[in-house]
N, CA and C atoms of all chains as a GROMACS GRO file, in nm:
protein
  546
    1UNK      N    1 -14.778  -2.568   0.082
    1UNK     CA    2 -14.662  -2.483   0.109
    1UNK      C    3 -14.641  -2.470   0.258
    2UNK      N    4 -14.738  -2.415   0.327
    2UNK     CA    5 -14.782  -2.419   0.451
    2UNK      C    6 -14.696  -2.595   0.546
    3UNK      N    7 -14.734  -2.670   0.496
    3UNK     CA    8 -14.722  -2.775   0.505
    3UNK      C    9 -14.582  -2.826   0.544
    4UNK      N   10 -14.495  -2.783   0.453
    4UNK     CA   11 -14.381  -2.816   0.376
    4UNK      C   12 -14.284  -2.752   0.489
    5UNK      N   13 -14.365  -2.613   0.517
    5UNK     CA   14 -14.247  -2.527   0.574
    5UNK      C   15 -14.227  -2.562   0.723
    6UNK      N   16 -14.371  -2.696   0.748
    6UNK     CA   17 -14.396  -2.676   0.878
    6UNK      C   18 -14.304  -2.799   0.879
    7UNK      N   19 -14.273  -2.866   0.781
    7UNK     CA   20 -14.181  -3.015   0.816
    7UNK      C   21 -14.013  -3.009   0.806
    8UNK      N   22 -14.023  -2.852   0.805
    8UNK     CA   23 -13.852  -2.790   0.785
    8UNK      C   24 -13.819  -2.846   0.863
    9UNK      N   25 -13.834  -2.823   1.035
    9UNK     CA   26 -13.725  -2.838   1.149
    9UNK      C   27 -13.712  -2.980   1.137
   10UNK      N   28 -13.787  -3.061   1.122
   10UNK     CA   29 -13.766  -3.232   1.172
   10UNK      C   30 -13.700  -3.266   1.035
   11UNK      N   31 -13.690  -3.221   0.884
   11UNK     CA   32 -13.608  -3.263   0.811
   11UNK      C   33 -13.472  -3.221   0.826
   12UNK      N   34 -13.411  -3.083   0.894
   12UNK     CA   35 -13.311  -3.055   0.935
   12UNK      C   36 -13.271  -3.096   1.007
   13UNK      N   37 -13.322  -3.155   1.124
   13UNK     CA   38 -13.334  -3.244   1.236
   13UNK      C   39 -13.244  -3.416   1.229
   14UNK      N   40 -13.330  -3.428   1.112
   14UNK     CA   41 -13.290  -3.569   1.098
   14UNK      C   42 -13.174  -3.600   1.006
   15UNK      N   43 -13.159  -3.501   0.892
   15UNK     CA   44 -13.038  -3.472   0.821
   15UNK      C   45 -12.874  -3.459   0.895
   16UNK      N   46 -12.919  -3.363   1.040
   16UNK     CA   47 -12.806  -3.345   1.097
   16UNK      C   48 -12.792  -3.491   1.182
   17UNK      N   49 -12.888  -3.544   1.236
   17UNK     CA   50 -12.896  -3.669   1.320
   17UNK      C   51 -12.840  -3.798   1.209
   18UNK      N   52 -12.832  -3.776   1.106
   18UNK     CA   53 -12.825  -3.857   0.988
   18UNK      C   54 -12.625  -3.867   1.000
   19UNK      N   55 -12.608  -3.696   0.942
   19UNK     CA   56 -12.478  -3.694   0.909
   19UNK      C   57 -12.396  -3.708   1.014
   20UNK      N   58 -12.415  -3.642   1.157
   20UNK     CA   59 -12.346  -3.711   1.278
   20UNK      C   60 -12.208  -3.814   1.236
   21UNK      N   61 -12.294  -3.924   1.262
   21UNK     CA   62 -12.164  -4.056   1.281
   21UNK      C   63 -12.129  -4.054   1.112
   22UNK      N   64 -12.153  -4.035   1.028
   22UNK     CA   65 -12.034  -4.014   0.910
   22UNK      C   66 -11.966  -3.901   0.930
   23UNK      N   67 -12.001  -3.798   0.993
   23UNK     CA   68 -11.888  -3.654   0.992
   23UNK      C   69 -11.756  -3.734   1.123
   24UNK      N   70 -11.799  -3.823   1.227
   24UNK     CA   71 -11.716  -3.892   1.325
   24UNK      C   72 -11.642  -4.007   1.254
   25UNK      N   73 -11.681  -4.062   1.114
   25UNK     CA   74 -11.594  -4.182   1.066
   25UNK      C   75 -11.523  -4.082   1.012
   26UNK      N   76 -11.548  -3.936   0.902
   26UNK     CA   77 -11.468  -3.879   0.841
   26UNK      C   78 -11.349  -3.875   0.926
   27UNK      N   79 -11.430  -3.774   1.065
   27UNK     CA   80 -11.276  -3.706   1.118
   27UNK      C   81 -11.157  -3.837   1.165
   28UNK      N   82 -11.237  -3.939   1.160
   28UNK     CA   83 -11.120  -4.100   1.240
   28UNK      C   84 -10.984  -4.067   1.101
   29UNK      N   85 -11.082  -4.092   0.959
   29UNK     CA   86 -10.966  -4.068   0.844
   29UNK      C   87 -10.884  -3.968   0.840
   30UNK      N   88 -10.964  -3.843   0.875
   30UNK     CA   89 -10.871  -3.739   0.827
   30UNK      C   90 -10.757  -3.732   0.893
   31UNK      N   91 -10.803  -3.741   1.069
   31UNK     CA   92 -10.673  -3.739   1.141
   31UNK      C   93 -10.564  -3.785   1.156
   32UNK      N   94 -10.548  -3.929   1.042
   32UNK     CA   95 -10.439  -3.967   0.978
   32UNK      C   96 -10.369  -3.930   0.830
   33UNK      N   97 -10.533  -3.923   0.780
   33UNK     CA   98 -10.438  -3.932   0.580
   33UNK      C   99 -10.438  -3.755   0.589
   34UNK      N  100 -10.538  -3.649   0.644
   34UNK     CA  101 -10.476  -3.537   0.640
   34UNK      C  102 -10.408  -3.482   0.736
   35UNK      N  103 -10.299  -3.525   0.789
   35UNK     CA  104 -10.239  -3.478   0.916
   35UNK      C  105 -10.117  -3.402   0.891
   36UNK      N  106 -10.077  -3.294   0.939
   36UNK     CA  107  -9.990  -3.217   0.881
   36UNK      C  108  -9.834  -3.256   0.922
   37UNK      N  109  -9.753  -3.307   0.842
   37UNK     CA  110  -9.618  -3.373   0.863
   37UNK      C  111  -9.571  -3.346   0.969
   38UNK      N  112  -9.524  -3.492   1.051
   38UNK     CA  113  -9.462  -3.433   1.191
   38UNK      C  114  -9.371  -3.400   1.188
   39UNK      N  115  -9.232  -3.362   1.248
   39UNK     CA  116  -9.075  -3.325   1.284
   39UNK      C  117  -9.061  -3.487   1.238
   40UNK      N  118  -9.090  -3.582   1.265
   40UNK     CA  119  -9.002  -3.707   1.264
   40UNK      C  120  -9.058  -3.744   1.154
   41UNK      N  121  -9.112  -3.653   1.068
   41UNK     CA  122  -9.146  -3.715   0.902
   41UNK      C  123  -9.035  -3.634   0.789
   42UNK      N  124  -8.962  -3.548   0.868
   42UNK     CA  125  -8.872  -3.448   0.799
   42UNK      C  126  -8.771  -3.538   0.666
   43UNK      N  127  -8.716  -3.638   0.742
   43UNK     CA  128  -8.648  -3.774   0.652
   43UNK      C  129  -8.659  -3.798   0.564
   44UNK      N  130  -8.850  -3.868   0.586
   44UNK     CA  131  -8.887  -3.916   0.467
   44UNK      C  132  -8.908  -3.772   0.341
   45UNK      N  133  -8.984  -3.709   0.401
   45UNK     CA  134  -9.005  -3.605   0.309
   45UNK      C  135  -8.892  -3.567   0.214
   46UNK      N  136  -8.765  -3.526   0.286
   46UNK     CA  137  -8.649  -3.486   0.223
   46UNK      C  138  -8.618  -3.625   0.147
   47UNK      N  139  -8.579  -3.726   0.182
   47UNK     CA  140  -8.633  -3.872   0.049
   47UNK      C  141  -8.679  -3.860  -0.029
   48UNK      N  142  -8.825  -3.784  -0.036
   48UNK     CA  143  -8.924  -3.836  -0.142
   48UNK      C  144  -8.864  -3.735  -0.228
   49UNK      N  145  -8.839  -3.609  -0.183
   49UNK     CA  146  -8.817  -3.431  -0.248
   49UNK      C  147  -8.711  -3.532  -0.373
   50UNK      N  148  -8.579  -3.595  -0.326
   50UNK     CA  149  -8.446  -3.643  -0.365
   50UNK      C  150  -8.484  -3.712  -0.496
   51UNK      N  151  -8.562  -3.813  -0.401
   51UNK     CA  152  -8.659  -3.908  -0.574
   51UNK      C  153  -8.703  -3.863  -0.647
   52UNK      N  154  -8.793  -3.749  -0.622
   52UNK     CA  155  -8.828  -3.670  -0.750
   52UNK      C  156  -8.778  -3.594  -0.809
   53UNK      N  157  -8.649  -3.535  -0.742
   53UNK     CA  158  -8.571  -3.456  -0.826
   53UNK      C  159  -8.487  -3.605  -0.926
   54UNK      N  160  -8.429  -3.705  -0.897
   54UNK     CA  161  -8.355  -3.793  -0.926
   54UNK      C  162  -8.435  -3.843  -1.092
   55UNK      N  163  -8.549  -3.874  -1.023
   55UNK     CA  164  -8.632  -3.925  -1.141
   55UNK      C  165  -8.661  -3.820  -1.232
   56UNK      N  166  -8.659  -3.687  -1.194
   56UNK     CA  167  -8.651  -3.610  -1.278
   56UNK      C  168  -8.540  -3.555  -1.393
   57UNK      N  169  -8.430  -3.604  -1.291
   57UNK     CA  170  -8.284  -3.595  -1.415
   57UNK      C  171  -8.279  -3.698  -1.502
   58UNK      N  172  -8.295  -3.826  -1.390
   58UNK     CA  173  -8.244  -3.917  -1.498
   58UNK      C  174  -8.343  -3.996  -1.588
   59UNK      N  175  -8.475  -3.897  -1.604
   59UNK     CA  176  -8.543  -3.978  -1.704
   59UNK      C  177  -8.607  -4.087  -1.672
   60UNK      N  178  -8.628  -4.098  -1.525
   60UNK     CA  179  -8.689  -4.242  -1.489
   60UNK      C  180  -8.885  -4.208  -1.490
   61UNK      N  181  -8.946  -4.086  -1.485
   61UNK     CA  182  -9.068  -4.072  -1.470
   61UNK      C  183  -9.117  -4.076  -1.645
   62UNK      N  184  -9.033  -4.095  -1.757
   62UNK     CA  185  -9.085  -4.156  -1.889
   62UNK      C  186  -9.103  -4.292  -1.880
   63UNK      N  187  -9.060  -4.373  -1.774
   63UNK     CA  188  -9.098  -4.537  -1.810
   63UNK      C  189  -9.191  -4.584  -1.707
   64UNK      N  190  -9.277  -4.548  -1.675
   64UNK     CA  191  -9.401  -4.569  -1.580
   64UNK      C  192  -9.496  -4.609  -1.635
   65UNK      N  193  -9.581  -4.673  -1.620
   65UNK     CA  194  -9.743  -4.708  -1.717
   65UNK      C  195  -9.791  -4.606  -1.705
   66UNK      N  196  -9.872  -4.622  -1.769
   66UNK     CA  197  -9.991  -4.504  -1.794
   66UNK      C  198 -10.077  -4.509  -1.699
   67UNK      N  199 -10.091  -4.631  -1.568
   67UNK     CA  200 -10.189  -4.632  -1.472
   67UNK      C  201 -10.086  -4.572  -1.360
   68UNK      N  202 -10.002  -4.599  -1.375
   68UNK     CA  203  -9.926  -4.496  -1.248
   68UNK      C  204  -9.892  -4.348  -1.298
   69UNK      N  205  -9.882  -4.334  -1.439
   69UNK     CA  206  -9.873  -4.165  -1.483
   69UNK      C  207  -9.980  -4.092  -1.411
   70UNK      N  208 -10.107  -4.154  -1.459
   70UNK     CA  209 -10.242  -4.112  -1.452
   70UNK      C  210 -10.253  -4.083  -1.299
   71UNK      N  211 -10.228  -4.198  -1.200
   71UNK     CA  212 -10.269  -4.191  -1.076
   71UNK      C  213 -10.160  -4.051  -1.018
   72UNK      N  214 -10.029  -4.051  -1.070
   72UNK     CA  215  -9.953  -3.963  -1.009
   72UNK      C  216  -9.946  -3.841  -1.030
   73UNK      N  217 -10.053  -3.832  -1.160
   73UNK     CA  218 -10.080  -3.674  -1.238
   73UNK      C  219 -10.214  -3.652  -1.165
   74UNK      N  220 -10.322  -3.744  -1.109
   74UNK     CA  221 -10.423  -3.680  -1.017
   74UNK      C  222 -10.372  -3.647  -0.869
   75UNK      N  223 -10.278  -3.717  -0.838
   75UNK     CA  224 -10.286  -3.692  -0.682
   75UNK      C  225 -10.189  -3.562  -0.730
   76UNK      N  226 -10.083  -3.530  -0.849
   76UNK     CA  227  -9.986  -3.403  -0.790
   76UNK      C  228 -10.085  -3.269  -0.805
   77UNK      N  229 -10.231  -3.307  -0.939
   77UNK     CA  230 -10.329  -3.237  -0.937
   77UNK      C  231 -10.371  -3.190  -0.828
   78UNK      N  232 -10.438  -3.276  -0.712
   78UNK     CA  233 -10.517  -3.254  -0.609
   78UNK      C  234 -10.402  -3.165  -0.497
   79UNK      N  235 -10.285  -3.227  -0.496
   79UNK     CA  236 -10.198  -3.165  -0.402
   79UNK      C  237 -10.197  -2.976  -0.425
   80UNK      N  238 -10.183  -2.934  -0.597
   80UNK     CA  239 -10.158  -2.825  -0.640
   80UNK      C  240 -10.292  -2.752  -0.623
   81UNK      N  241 -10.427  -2.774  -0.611
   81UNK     CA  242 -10.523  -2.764  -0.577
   81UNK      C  243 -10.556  -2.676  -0.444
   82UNK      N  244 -10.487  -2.768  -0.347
   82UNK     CA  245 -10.483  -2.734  -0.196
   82UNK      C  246 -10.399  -2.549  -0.225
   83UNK      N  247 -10.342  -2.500  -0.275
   83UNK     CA  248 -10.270  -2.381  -0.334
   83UNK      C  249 -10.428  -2.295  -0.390
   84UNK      N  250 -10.500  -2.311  -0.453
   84UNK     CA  251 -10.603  -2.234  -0.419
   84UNK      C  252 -10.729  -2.254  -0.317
   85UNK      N  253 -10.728  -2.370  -0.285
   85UNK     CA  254 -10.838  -2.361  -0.186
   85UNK      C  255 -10.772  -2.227  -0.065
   86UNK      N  256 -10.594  -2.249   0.002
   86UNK     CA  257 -10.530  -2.140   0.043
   86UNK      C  258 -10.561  -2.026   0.015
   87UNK      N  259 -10.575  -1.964  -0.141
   87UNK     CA  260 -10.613  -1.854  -0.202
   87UNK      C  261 -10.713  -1.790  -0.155
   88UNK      N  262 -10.824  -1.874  -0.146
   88UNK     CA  263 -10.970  -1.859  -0.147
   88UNK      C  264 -10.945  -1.792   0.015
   89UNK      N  265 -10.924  -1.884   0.111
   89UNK     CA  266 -10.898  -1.864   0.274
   89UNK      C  267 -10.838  -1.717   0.267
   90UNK      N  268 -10.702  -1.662   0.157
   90UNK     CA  269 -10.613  -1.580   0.233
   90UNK      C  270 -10.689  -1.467   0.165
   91UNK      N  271 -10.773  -1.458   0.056
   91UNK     CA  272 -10.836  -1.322  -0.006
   91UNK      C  273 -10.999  -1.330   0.039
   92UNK      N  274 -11.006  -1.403   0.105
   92UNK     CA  275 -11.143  -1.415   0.206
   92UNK      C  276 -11.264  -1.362   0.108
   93UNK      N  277 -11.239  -1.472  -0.007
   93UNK     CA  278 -11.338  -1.480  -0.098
   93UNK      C  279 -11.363  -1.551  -0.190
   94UNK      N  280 -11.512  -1.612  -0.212
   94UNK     CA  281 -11.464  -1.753  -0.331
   94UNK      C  282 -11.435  -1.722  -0.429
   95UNK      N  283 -11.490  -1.636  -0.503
   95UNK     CA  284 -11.474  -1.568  -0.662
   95UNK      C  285 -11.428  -1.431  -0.688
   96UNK      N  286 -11.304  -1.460  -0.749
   96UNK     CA  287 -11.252  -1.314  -0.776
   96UNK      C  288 -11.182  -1.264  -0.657
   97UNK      N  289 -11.136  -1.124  -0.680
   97UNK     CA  290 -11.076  -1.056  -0.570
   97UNK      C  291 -11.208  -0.952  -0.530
   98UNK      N  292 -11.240  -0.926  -0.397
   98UNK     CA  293 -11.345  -0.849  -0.362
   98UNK      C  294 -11.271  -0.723  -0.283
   99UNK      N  295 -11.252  -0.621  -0.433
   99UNK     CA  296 -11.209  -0.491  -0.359
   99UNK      C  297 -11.283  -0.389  -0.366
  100UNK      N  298 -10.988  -4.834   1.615
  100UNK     CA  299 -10.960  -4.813   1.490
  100UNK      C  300 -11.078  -4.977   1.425
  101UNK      N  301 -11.165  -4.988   1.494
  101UNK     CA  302 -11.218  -5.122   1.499
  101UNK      C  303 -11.401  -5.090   1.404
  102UNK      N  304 -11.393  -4.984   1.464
  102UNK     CA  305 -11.527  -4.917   1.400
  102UNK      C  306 -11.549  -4.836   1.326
  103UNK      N  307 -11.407  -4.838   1.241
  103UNK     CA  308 -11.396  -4.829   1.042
  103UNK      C  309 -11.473  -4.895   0.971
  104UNK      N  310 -11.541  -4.877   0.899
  104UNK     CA  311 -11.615  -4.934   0.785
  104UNK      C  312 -11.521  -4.918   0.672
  105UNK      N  313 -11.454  -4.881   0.660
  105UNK     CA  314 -11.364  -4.865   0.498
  105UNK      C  315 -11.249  -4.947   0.546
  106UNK      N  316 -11.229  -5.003   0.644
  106UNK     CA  317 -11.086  -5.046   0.712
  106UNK      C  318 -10.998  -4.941   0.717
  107UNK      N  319 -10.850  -5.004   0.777
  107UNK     CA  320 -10.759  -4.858   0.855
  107UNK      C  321 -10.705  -4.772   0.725
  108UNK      N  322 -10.719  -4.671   0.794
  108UNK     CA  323 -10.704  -4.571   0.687
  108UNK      C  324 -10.551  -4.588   0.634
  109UNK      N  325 -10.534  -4.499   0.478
  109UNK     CA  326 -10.438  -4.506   0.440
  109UNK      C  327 -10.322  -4.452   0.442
  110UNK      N  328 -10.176  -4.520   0.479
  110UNK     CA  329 -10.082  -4.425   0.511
  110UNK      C  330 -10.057  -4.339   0.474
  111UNK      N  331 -10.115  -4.199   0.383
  111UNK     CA  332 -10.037  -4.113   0.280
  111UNK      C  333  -9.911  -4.062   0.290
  112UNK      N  334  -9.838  -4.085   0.184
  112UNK     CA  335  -9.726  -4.041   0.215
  112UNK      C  336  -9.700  -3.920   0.235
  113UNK      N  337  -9.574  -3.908   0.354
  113UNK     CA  338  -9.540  -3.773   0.372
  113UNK      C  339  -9.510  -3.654   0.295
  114UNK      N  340  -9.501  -3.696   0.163
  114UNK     CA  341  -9.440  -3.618   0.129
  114UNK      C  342  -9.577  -3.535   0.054
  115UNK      N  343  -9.654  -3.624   0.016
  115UNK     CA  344  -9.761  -3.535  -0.031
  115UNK      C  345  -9.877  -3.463   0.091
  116UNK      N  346  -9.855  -3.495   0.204
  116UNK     CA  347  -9.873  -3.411   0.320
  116UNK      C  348  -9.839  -3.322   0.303
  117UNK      N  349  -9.684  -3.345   0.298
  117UNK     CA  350  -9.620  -3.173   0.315
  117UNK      C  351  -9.613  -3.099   0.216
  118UNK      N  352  -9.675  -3.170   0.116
  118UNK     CA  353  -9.733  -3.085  -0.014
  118UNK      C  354  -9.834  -2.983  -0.031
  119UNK      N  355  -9.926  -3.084   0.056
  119UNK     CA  356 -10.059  -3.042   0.072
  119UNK      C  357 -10.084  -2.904   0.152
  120UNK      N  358  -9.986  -2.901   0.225
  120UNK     CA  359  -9.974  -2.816   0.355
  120UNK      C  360  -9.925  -2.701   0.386
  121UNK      N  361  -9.820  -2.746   0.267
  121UNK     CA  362  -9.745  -2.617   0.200
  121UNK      C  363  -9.811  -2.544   0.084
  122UNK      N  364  -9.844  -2.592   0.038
  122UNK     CA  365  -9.924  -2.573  -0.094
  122UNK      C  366 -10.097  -2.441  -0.025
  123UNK      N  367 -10.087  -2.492   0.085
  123UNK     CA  368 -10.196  -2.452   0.121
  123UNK      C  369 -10.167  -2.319   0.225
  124UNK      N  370 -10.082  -2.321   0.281
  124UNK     CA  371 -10.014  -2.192   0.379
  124UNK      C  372  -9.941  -2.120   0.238
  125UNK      N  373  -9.915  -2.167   0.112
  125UNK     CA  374  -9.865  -2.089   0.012
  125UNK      C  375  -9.955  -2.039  -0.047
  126UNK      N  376 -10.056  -2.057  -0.004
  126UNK     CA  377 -10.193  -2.006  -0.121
  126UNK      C  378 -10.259  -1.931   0.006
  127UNK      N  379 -10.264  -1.909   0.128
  127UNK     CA  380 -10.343  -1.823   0.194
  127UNK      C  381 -10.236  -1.721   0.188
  128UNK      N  382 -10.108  -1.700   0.188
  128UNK     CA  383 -10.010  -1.613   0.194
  128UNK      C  384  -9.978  -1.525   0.104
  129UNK      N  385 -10.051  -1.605  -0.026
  129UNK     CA  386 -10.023  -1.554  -0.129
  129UNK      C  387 -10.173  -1.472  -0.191
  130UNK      N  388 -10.275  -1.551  -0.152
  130UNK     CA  389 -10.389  -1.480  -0.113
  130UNK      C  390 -10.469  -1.365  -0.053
  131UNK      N  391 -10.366  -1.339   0.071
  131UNK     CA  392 -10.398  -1.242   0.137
  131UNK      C  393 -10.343  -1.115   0.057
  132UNK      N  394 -10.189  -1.168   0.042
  132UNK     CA  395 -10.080  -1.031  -0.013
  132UNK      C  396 -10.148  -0.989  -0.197
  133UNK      N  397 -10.201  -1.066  -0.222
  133UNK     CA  398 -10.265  -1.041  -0.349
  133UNK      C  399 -10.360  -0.932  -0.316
  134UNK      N  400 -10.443  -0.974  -0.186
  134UNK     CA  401 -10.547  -0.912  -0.218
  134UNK      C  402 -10.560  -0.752  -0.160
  135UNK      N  403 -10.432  -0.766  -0.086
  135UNK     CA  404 -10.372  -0.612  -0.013
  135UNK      C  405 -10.322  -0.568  -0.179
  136UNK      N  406 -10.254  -0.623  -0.228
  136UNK     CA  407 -10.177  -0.520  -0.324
  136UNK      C  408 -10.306  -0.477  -0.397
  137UNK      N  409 -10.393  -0.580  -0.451
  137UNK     CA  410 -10.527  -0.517  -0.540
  137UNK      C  411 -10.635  -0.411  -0.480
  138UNK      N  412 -10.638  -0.411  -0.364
  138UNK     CA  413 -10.714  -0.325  -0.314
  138UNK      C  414 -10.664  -0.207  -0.313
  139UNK      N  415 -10.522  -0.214  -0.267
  139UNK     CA  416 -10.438  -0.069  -0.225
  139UNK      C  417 -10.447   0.027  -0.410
  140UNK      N  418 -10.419  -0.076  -0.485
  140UNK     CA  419 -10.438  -0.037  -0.656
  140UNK      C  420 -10.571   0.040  -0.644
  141UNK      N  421 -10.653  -0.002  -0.635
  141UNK     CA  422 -10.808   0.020  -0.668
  141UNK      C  423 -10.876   0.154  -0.600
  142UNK      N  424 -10.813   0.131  -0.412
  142UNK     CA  425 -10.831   0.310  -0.401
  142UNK      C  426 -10.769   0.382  -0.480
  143UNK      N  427 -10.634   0.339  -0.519
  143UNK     CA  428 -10.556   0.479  -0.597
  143UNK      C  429 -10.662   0.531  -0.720
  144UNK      N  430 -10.723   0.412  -0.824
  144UNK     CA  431 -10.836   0.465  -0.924
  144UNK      C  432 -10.939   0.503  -0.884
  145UNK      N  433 -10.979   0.470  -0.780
  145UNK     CA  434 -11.097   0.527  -0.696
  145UNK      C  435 -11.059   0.631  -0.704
  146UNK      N  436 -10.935   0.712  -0.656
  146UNK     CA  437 -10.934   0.867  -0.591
  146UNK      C  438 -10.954   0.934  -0.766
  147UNK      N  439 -10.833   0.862  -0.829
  147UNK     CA  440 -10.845   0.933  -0.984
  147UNK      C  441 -10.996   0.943  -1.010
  148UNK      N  442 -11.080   0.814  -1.005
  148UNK     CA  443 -11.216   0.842  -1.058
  148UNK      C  444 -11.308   1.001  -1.003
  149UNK      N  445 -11.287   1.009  -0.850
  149UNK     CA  446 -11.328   1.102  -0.819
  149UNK      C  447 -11.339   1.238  -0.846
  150UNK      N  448 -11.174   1.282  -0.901
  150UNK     CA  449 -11.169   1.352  -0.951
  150UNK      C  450 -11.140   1.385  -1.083
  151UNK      N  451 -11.182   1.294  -1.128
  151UNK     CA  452 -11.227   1.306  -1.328
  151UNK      C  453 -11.364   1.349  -1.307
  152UNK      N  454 -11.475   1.285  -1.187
  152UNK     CA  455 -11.592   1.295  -1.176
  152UNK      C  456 -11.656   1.396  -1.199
  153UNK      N  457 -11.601   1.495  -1.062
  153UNK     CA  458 -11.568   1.626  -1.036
  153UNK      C  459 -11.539   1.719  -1.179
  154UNK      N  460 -11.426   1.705  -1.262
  154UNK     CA  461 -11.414   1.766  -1.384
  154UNK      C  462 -11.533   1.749  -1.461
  155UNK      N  463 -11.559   1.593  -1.478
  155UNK     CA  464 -11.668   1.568  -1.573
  155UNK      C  465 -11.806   1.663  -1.526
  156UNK      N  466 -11.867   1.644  -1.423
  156UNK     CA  467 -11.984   1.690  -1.384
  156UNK      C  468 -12.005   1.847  -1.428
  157UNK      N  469 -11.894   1.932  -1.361
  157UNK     CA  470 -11.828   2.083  -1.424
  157UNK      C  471 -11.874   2.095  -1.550
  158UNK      N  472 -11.819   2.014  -1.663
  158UNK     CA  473 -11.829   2.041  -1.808
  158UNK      C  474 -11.982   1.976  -1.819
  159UNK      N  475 -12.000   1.918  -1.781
  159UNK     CA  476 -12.162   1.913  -1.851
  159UNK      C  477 -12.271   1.977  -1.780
  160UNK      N  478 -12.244   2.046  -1.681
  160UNK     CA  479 -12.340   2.117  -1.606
  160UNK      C  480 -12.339   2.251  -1.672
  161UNK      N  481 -12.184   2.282  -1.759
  161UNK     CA  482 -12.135   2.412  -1.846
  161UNK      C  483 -12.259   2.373  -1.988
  162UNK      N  484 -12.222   2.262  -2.013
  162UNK     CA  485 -12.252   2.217  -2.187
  162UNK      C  486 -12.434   2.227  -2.144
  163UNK      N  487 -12.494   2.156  -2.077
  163UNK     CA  488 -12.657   2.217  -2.024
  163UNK      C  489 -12.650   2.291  -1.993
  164UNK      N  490 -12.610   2.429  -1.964
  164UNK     CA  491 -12.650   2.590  -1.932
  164UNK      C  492 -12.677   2.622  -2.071
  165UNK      N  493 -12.549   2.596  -2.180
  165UNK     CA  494 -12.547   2.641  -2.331
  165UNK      C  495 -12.679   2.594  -2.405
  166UNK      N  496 -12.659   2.427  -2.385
  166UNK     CA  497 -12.782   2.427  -2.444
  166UNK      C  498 -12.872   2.494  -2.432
  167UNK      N  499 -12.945   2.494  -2.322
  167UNK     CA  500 -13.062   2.608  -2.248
  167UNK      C  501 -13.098   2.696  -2.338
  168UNK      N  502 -12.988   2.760  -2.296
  168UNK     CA  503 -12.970   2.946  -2.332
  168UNK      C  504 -13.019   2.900  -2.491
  169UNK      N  505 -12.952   2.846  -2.536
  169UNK     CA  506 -12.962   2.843  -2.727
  169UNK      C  507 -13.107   2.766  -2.717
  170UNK      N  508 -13.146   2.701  -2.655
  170UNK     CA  509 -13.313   2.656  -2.684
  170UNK      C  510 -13.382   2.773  -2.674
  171UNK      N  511 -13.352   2.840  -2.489
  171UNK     CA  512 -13.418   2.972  -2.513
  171UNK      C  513 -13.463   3.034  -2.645
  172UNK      N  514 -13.300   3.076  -2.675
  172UNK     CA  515 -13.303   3.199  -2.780
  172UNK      C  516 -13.398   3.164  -2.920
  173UNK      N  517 -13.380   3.033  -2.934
  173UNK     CA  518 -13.427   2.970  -3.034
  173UNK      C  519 -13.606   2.989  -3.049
  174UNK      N  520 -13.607   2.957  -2.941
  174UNK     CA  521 -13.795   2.941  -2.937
  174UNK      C  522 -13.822   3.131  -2.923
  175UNK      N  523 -13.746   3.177  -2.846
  175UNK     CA  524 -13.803   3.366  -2.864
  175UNK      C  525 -13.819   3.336  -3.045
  176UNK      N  526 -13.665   3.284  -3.111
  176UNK     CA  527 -13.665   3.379  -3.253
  176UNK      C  528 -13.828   3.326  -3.319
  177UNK      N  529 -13.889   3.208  -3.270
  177UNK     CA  530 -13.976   3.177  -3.348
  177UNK      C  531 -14.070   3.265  -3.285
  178UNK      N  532 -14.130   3.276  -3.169
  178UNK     CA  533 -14.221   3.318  -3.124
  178UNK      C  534 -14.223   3.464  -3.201
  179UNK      N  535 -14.122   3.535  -3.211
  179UNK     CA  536 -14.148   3.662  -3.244
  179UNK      C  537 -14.126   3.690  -3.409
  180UNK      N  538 -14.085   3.546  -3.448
  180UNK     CA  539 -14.048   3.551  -3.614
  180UNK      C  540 -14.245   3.548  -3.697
  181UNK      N  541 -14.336   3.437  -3.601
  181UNK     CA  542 -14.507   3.501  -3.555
  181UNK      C  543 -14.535   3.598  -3.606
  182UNK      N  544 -14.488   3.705  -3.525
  182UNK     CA  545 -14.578   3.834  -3.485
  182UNK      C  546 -14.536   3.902  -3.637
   0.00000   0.00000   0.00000
């Protein structure tokens, strides 16, 4: 036990020395695929909003495969998601409301 | 952009950016104001609890005097029902 507790710091040590350069490849990704829409993305956005309302009237999101249903029902999943991780941040708590 | 191991990252589209983003300033906003309205609720039952407390404690501090007294009286009638 003794032992174990004495090899804490150099396993924390090397864990953080470990994760380093993957937390530096993460942030290379994020700073593109999560980057928060610029002013000169306003266009496209208002585009995409148009298409999905469009495809939504005219019945065009019933003729899709099932590998693009699937893929477009996880990513609108993950998008609707980001709406409680917000939650969590704005009631400054993971579980429940803490009153 | 050379010392990617996954190669260059992927364009995501904007629009699920501004999904993401919105979605997420809509959920701390909506988070916070949730958690003001639930709290502000909860003192109000807090105060009610307090003073039900208050009543409650009154009546049973009344209802244990009675008992008492009637145990009292009870154990005299035997003691002297004895003699």
């Amino acid at each position: 036990m003794a032992g174990a507790v004495a090899k804490l710091p150099s396993l924390v040590n090397s864990a953080i020395a470990n994760a380093k350069p993957k937390f530096a490849i993460f942030l290379k990704y994020a700073k593109v695929e999560l980057a928060p829409p610029k002013p000169s993305e306003i266009s496209q956005i208002k585009a995409g909003i148009a298409k999905l309302l469009s495809s939504a009237r005219t019945g065009a999101w019933k003729q899709q495969t099932v590998k693009q249903a699937t893929l477009n029902t996880l990513v609108g999943a993950e998008v609707l998601f980001w709406f409680y991780v917000g939650e969590c941040i704005g009631k400054r708590h993971i579980v429940g409301y803490n009153v | 952009m050379a010392d990617l191991p996954y190669g260059p990252p992927v364009r995501v589209s904007p629009l699920i950016r501004f999904g993401r983003w919105s979605f997420l300033t809509a959920g701390i906003l909506y988070g916070a104001f949730h958690q003001n309205r639930l709290s502000k609720r909860e003192v109000k039952i807090r105060e009610v609890e307090a003073k039900e407390k208050a009543i409650r404690d009154e009546k049973i501090k009344r209802e244990k005097a009675i008992a008492a007294a009637a145990e009292l009286k009870n154990l005299e009638e035997m003691v002297n029902k004895k003699d």
